[in-house]
C-alpha positions in Angstrom: -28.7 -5.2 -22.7 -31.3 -4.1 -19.6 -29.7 -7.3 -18.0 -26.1 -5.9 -18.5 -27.0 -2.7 -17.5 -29.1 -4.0 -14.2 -26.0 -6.5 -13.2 -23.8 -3.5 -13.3 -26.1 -1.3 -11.0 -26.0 -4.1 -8.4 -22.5 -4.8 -8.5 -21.7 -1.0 -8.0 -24.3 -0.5 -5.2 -22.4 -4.0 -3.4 -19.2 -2.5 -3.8 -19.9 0.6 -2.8 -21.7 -0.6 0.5 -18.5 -3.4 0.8 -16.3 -0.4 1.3 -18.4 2.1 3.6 -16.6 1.0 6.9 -13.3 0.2 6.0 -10.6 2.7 3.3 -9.6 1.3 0.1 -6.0 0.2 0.1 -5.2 -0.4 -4.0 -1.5 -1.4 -5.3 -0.4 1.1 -7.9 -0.9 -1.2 -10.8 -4.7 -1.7 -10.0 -4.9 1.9 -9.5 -3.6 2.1 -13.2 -5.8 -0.7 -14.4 -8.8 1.4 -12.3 -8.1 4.8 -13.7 -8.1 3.3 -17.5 -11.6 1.5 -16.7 -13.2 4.8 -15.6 -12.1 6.9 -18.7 -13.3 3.7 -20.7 -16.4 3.7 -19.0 -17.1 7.4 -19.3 -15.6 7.5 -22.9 -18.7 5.2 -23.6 -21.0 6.9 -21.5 -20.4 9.7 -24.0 -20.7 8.2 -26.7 -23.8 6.7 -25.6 -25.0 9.8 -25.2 -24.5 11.0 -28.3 -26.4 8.6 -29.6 -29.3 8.9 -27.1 -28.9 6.0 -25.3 -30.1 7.2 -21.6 -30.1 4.6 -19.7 -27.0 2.7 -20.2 -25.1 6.0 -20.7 -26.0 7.3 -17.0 -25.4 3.4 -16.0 -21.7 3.9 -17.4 -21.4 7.1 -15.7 -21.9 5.6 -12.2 -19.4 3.0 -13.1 -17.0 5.1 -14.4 -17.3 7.6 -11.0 -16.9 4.8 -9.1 -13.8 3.5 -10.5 -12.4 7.1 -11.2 -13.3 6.8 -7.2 -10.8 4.3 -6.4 -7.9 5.9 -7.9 -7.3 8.2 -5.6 -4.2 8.9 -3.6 -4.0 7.0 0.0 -2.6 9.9 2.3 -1.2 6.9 4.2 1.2 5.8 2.1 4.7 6.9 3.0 5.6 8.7 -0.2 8.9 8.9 0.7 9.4 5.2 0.5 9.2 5.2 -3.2 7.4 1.4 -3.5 4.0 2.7 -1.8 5.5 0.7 1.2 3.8 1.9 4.8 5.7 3.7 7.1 6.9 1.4 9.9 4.7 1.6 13.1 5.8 3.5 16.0 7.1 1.2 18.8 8.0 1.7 22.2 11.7 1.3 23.2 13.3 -1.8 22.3 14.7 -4.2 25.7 17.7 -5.0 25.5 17.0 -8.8 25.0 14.9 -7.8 21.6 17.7 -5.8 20.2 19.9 -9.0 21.1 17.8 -11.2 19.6 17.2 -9.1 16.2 21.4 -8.7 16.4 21.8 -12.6 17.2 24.1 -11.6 19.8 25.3 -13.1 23.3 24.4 -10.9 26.3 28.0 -10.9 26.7 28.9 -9.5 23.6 31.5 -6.5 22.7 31.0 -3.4 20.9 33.1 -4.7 17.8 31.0 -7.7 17.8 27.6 -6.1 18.0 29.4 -3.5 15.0 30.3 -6.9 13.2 26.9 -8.5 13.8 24.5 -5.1 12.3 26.9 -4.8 9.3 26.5 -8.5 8.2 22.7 -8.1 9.0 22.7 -4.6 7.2 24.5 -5.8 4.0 21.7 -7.9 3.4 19.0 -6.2 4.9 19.6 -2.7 3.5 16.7 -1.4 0.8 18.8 -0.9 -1.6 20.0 -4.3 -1.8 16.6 -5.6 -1.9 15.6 -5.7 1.8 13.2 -3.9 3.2 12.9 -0.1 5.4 11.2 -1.9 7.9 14.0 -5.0 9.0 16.6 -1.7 8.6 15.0 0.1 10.9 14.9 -2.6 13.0 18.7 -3.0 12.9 19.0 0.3 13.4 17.5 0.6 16.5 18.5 -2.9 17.9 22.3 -1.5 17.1 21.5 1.7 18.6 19.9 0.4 22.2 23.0 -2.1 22.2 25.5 0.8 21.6 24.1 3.4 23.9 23.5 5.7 20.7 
């Protein structure tokens, strides 16, 4: 059991000092799976110390703080996207040969054409069809700098 015990103290402390420089990013299921493990964990730290068991219950403790630890909410996250999808970076203006090339367009092209061309791309692109907010936003804007609006 001390072996169990001491196994678990070193694997906290080198997770702990793996994460000092750099913020947790956890999917939501993990963050499930996490938050369950730390109410395990202090669920039999309390027991445990019911029962006078010190040690391990004070071992189970630190591993259930830790993982209670990782659950937390990443202020990053856009929460507006819904799938704990990033918000897109911020980018400088788009060239006009970028928003050509995202539109597959000729530099000759019309304004019905470059319509024609974002609402193919759109229909597939769109998140609610499966695509993602980043390519839309893309379209958006490669549409946009074509268009003048």
């Amino acid at each position: 059991m001390i072996y169990l015990i001491l196994g678990g103290l070193i694997l906290l402390v080198l997770v702990t000092a793996g994460r000092a420089g750099r913020p947790v990013r956890i999917r939501r299921e993990w963050r499930f799976a996490s938050g369950t493990g730390a109410l395990a964990c202090l669920v039999a730290a309390a027991y445990l110390g019911v029962r006078e068991a010190w040690l391990p219950a004070l071992a189970l403790v630190a591993i259930g703080l830790s993982l209670a630890g990782t659950t937390r909410f990443n202020p990053r996250v856009n929460p507006r996207a819904g799938r704990g999808e990033a918000p897109p970076p911020r980018r400088e203006a788009m060239s006009l040969a970028e928003a050509r090339s995202i539109l597959g367009v000729s530099p000759q092209a019309g304004r019905e054409e470059i319509q024609a061309a974002y609402s193919r791309l759109m229909r597939m692109a769109h998140p609610d069809k499966g695509g993602t907010s980043g390519l839309a936003a893309q379209l958006n804007a490669a549409r946009d700098r074509l268009l003048g609006g």
